[in-house]
N, CA, C and O atoms as a GROMACS GRO file, in nm:
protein
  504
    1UNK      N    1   6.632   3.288   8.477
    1UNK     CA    2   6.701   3.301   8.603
    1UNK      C    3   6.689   3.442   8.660
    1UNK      O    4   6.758   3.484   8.752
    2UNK      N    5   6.584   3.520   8.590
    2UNK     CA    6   6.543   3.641   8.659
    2UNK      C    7   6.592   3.664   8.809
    2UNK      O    8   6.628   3.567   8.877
    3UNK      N    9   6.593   3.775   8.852
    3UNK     CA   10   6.605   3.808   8.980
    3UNK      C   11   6.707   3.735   9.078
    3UNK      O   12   6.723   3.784   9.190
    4UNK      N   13   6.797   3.590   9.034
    4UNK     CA   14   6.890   3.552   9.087
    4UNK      C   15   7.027   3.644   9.086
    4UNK      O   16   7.094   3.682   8.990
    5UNK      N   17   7.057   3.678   9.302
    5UNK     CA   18   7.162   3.715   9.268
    5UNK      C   19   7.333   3.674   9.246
    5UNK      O   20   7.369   3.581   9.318
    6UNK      N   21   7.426   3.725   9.169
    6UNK     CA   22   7.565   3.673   9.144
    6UNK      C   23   7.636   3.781   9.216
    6UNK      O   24   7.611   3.900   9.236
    7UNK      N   25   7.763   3.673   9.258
    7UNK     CA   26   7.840   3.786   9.378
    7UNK      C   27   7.999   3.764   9.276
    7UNK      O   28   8.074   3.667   9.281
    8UNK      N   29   8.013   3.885   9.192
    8UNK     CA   30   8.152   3.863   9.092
    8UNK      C   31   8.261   3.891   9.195
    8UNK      O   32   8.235   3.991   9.262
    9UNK      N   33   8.363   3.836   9.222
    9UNK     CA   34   8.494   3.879   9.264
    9UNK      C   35   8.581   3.866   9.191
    9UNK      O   36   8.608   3.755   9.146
   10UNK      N   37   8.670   4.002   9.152
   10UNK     CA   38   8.778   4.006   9.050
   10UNK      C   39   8.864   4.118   9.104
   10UNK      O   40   8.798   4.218   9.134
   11UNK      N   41   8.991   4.128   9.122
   11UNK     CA   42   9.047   4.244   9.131
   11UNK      C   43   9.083   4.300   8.993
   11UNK      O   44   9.178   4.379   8.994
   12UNK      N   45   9.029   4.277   8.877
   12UNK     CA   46   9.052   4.321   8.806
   12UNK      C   47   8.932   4.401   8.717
   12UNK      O   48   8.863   4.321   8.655
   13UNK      N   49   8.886   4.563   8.694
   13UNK     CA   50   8.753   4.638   8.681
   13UNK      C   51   8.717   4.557   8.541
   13UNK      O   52   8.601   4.515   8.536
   14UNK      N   53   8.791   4.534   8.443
   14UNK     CA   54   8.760   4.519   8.317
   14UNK      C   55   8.689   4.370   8.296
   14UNK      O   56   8.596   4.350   8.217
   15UNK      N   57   8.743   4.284   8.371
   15UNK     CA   58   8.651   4.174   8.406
   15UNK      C   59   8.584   4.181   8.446
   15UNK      O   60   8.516   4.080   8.425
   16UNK      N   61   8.529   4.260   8.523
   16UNK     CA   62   8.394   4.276   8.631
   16UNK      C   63   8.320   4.324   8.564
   16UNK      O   64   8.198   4.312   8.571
   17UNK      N   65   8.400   4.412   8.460
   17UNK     CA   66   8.278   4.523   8.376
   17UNK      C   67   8.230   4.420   8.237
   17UNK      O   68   8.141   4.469   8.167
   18UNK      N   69   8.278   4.295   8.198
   18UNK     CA   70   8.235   4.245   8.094
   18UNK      C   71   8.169   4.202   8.142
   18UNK      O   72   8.049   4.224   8.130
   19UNK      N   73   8.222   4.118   8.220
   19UNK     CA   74   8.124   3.967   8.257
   19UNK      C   75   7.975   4.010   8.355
   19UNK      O   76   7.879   3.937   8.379
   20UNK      N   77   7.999   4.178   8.406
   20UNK     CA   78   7.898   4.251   8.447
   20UNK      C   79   7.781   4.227   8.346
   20UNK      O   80   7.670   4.174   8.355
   21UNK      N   81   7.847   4.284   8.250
   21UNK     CA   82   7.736   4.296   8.159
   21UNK      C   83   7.640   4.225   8.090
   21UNK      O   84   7.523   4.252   8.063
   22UNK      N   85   7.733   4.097   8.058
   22UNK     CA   86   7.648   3.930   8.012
   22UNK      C   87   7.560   3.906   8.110
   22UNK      O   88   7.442   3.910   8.077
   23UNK      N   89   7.598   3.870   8.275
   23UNK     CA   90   7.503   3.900   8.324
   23UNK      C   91   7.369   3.925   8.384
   23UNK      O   92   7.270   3.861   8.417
   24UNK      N   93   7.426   4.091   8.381
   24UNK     CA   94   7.291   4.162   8.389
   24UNK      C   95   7.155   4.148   8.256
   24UNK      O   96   7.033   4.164   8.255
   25UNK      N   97   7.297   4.097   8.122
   25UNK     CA   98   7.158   4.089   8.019
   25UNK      C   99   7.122   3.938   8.014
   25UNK      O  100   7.043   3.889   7.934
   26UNK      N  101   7.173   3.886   8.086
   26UNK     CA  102   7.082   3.746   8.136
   26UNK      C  103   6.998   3.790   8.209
   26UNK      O  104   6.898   3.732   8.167
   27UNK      N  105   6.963   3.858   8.296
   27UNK     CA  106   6.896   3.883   8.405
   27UNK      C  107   6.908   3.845   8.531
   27UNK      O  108   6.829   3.796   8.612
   28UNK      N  109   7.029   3.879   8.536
   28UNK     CA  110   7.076   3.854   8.714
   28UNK      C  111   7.136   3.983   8.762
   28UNK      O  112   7.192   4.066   8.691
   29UNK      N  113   7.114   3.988   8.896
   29UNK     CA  114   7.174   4.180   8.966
   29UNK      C  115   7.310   4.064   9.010
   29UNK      O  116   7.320   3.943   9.031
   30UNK      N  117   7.402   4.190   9.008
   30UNK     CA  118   7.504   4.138   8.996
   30UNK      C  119   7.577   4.233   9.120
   30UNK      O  120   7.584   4.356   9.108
   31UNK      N  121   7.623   4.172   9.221
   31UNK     CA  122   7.712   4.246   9.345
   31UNK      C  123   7.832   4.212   9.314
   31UNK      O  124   7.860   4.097   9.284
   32UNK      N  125   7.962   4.358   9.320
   32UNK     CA  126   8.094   4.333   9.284
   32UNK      C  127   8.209   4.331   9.392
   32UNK      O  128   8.198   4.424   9.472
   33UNK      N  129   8.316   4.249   9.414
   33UNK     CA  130   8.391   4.238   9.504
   33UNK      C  131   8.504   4.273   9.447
   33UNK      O  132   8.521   4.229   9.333
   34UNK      N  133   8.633   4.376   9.518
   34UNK     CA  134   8.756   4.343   9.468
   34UNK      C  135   8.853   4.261   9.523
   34UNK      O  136   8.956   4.226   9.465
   35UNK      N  137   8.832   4.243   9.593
   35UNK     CA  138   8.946   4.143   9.731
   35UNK      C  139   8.888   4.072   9.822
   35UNK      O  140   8.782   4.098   9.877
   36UNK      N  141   8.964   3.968   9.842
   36UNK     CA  142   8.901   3.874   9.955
   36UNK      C  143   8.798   3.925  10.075
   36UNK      O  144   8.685   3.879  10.091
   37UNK      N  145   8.847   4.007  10.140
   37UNK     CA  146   8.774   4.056  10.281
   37UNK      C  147   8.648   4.092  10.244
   37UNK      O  148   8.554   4.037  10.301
   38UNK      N  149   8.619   4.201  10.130
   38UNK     CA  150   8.490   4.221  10.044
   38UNK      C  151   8.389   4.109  10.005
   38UNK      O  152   8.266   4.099  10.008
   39UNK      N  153   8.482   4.038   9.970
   39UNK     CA  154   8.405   3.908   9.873
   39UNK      C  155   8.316   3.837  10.042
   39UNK      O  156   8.198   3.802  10.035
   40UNK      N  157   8.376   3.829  10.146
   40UNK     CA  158   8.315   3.744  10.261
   40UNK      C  159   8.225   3.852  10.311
   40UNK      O  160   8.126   3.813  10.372
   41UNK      N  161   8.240   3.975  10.299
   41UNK     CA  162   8.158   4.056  10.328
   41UNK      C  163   8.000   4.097  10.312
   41UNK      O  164   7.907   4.125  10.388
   42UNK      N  165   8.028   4.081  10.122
   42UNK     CA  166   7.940   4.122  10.003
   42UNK      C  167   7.828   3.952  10.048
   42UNK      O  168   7.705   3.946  10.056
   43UNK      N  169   7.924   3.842  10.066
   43UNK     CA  170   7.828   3.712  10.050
   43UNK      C  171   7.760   3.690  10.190
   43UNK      O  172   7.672   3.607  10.211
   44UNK      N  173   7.815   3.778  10.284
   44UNK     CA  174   7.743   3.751  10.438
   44UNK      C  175   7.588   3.842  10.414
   44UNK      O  176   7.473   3.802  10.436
   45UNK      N  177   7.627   3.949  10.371
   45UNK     CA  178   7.515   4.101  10.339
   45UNK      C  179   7.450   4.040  10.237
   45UNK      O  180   7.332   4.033  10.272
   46UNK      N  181   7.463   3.994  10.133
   46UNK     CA  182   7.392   3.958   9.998
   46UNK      C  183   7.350   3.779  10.000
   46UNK      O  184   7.292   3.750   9.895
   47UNK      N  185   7.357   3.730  10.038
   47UNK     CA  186   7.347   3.634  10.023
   47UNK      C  187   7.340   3.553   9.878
   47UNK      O  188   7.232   3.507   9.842
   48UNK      N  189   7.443   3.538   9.809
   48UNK     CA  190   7.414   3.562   9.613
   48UNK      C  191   7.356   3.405   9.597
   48UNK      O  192   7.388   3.325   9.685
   49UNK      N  193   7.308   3.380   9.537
   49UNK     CA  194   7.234   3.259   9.455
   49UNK      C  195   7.394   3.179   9.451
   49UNK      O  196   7.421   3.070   9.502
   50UNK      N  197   7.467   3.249   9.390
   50UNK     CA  198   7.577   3.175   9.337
   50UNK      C  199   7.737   3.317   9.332
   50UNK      O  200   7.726   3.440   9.334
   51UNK      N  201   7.832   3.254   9.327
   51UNK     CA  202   7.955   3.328   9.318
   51UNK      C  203   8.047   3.282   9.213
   51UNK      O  204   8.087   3.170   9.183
   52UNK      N  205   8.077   3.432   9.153
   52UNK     CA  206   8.203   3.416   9.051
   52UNK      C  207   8.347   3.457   9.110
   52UNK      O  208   8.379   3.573   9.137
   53UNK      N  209   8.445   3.319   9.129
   53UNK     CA  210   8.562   3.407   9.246
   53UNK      C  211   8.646   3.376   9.193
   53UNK      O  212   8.649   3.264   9.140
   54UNK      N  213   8.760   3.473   9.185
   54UNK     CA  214   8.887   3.467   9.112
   54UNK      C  215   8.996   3.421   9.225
   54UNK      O  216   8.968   3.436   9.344
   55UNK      N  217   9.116   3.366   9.186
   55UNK     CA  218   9.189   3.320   9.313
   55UNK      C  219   9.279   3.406   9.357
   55UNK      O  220   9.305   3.418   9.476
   56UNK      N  221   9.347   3.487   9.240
   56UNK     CA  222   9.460   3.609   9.281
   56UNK      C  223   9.401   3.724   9.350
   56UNK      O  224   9.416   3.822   9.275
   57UNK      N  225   9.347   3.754   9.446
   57UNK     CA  226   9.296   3.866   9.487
   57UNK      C  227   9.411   3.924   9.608
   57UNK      O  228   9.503   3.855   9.651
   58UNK      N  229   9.386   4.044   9.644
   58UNK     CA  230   9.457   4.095   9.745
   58UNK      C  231   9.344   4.056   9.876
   58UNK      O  232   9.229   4.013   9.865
   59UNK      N  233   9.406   4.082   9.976
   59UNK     CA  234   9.369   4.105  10.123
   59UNK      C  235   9.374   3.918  10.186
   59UNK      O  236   9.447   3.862  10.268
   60UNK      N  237   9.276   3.874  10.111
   60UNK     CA  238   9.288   3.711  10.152
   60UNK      C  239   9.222   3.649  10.002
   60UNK      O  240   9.133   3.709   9.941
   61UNK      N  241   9.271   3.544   9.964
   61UNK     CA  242   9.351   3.456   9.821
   61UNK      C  243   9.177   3.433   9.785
   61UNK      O  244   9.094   3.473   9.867
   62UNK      N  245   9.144   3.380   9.686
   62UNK     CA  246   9.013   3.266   9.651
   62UNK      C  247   9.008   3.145   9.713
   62UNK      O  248   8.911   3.086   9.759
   63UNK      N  249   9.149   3.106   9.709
   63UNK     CA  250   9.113   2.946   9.776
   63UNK      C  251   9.064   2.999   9.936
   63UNK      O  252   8.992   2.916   9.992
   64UNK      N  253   9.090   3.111  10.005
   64UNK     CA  254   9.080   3.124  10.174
   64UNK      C  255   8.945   3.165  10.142
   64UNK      O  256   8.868   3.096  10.208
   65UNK      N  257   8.873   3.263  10.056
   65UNK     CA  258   8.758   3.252  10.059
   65UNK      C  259   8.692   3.182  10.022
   65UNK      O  260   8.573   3.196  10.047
   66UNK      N  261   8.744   3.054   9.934
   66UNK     CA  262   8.613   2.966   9.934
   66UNK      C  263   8.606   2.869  10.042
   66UNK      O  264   8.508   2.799  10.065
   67UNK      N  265   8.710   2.868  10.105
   67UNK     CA  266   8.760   2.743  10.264
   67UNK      C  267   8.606   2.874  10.355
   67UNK      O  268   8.501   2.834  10.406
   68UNK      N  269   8.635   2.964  10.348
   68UNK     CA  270   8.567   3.088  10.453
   68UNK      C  271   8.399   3.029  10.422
   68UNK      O  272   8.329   2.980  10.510
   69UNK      N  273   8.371   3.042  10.327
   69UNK     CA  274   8.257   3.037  10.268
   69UNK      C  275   8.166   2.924  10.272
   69UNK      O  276   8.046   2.924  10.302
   70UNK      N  277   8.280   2.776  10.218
   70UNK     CA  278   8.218   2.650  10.244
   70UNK      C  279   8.195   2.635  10.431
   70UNK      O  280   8.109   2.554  10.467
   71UNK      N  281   8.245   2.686  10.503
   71UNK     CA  282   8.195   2.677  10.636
   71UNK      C  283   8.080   2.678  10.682
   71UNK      O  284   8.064   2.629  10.794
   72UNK      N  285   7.970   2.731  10.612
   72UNK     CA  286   7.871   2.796  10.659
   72UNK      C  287   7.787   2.794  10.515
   72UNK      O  288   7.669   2.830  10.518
   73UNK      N  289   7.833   2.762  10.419
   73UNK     CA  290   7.705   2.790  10.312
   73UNK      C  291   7.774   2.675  10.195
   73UNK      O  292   7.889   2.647  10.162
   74UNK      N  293   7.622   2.621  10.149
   74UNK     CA  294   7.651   2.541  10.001
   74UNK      C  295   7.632   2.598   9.872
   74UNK      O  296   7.599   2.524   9.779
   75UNK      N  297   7.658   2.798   9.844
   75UNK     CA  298   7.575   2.865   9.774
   75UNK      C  299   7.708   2.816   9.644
   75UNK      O  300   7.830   2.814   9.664
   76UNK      N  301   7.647   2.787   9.533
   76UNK     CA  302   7.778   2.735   9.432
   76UNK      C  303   7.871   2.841   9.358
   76UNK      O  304   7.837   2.939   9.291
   77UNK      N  305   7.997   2.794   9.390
   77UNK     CA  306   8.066   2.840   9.332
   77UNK      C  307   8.159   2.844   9.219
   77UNK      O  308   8.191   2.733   9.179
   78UNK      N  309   8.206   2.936   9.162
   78UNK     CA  310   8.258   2.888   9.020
   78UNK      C  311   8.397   3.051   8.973
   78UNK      O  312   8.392   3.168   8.934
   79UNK      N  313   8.495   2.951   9.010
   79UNK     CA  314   8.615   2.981   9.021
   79UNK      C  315   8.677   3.047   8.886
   79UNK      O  316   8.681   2.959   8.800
   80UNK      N  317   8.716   3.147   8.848
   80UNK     CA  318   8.740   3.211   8.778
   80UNK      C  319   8.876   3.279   8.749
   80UNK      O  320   8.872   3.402   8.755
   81UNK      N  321   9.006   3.219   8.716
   81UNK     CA  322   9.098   3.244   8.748
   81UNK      C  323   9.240   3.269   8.652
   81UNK      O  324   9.194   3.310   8.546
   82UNK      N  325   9.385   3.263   8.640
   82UNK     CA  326   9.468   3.282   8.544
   82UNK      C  327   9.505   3.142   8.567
   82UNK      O  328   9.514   3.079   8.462
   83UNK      N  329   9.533   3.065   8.686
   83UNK     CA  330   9.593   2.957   8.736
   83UNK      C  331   9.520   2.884   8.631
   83UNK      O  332   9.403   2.892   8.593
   84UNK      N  333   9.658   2.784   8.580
   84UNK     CA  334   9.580   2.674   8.456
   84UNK      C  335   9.618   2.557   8.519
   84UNK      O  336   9.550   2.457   8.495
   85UNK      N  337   9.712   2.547   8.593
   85UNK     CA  338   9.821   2.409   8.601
   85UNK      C  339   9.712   2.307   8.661
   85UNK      O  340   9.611   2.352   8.714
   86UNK      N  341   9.726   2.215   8.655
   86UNK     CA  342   9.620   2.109   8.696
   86UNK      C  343   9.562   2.080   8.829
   86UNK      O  344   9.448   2.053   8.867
   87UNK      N  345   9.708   2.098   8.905
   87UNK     CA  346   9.693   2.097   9.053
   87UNK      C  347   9.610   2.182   9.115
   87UNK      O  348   9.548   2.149   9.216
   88UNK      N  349   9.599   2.331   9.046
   88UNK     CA  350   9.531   2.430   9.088
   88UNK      C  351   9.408   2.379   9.078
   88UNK      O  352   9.342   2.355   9.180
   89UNK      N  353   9.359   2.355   8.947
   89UNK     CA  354   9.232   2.291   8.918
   89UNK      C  355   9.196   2.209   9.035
   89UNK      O  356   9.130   2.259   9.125
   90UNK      N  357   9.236   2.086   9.039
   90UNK     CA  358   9.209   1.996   9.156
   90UNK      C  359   9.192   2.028   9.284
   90UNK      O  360   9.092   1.984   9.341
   91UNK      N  361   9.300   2.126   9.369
   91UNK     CA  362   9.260   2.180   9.466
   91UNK      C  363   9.123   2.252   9.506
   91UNK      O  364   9.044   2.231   9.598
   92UNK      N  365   9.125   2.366   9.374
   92UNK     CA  366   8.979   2.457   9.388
   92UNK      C  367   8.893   2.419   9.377
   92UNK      O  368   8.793   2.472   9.425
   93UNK      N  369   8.890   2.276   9.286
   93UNK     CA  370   8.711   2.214   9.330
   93UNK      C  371   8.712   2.084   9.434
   93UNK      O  372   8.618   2.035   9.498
   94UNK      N  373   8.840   2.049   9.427
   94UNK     CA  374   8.804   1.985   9.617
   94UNK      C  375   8.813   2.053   9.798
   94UNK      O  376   8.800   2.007   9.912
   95UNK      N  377   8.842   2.193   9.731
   95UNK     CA  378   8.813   2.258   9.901
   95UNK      C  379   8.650   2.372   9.833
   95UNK      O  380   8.588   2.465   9.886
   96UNK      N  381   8.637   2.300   9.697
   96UNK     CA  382   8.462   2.328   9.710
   96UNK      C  383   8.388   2.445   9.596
   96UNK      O  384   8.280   2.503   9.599
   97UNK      N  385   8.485   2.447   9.512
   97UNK     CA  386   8.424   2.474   9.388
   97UNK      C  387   8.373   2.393   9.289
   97UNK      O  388   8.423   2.288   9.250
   98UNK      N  389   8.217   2.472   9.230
   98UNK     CA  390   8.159   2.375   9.177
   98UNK      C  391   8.205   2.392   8.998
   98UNK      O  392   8.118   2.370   8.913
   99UNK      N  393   8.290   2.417   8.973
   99UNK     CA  394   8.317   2.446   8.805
   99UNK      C  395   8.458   2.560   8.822
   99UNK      O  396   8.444   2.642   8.914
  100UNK      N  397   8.582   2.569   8.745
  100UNK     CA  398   8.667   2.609   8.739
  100UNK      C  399   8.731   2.642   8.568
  100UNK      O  400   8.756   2.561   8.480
  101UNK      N  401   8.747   2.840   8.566
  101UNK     CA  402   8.732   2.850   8.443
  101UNK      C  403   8.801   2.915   8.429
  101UNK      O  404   8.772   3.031   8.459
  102UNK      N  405   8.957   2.883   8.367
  102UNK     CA  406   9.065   2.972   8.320
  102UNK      C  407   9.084   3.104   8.245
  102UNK      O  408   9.038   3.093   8.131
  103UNK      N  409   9.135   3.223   8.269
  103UNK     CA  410   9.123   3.304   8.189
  103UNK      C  411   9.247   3.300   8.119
  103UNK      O  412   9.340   3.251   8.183
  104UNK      N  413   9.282   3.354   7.959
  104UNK     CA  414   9.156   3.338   7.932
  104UNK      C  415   9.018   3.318   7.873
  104UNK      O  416   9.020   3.236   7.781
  105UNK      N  417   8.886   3.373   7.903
  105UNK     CA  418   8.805   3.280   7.895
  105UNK      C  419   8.666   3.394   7.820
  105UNK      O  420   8.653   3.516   7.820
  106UNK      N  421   8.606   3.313   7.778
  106UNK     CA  422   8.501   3.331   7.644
  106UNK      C  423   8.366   3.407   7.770
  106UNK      O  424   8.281   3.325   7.803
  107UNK      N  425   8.355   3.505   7.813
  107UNK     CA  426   8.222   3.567   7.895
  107UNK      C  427   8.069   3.502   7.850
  107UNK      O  428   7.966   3.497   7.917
  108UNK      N  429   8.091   3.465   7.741
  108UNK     CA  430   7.955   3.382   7.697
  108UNK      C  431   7.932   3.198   7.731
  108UNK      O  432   7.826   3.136   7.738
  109UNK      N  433   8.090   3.141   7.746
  109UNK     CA  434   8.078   3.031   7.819
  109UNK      C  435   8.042   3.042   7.931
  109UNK      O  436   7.946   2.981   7.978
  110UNK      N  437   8.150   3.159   8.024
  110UNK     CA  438   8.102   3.178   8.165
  110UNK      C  439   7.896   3.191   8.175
  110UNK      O  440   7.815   3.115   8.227
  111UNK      N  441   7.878   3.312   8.106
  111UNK     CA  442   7.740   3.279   8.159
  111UNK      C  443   7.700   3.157   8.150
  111UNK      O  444   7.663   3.103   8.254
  112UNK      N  445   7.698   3.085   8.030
  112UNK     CA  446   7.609   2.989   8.026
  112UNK      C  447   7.613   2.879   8.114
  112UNK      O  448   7.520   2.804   8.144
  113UNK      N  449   7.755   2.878   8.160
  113UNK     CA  450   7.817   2.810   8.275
  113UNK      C  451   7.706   2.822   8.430
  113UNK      O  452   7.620   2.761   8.493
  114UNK      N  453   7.778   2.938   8.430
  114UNK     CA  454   7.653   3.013   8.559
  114UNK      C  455   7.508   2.952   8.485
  114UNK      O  456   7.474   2.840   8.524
  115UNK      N  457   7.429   3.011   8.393
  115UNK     CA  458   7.261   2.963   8.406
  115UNK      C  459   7.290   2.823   8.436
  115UNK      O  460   7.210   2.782   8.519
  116UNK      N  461   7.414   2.692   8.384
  116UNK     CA  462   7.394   2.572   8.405
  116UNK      C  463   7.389   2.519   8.503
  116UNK      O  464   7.317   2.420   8.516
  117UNK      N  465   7.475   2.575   8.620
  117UNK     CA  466   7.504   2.545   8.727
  117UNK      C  467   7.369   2.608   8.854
  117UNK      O  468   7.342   2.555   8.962
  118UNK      N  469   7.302   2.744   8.790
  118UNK     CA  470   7.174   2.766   8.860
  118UNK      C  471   7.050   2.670   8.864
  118UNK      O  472   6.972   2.645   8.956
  119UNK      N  473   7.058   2.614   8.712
  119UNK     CA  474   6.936   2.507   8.705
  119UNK      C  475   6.933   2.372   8.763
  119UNK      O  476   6.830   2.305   8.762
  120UNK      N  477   7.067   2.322   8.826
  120UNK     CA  478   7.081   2.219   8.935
  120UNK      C  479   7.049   2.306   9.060
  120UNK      O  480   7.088   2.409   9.116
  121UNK      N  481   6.899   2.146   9.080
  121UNK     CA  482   6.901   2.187   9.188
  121UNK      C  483   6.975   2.197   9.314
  121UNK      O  484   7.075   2.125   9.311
  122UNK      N  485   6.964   2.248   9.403
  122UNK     CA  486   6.997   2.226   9.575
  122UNK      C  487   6.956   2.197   9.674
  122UNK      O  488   6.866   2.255   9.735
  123UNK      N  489   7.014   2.103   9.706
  123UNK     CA  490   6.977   2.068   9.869
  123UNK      C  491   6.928   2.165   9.975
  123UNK      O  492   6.995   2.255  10.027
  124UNK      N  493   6.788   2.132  10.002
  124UNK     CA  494   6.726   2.224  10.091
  124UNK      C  495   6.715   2.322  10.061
  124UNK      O  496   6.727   2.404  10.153
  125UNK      N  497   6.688   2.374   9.931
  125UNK     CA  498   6.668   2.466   9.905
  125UNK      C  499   6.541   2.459   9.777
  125UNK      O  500   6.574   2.425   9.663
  126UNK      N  501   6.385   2.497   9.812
  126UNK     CA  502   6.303   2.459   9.729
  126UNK      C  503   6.262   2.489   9.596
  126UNK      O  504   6.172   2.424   9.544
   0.00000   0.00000   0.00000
């Protein structure tokens, strides 16, 4: 999955800095967001292969950026969050996440998660 890029959003550095690192030694460049407004920012400018988005963020929530995001793009996403309760679950992958992963959580599932979810293909996209 060389050269595919990931757009991490976490307001939290120490998550960004692990799951940075798995990663980059997968071989993906990795663009970092701390808060909502960033995260719509970073994915308008970068266009990432795929996104890691947490839901507690400041400025505007995960669920508003992934409502922001599914508007305009099918790039997959994969929700990364503290929220366990079920409902949460259900909501975040029916307003359009593609995989939802509680923290917390094993950085070596997450990647492998991410390469799994890169190797499906996409629509219109060759």
């Amino acid at each position: 999955m060389a050269g595919k890029k990931i757009l991490l959003v976490d307001d939290e550095p120490k998550v960004c800095d692990l799951l940075k690192a798995y990663l980059v030694k997968d071989g993906y460049e990795v663009i970092m967001a701390a808060d909502g407004k960033s995260a719509l920012e970073q994915a308008e400018r970068n266009k990432p292969d795929l996104i890691v988005l947490d839901l507690n963020l400041p400025e505007l929530d995960g669920l508003e950026v992934c409502r922001n995001i599914r508007r305009n793009s099918d790039v997959p996403i994969i929700m990364l969050t503290a929220r366990d309760d079920e409902v949460d679950k259900i909501v975040g992958l029916e307003i359009g996440a593609d995989d939802y992963v509680t923290k917390p959580f094993s950085p070596r599932e997450l990647a492998a998660r991410v390469n799994a979810v890169l190797r499906r293909p996409r629509e219109g996209v060759p």
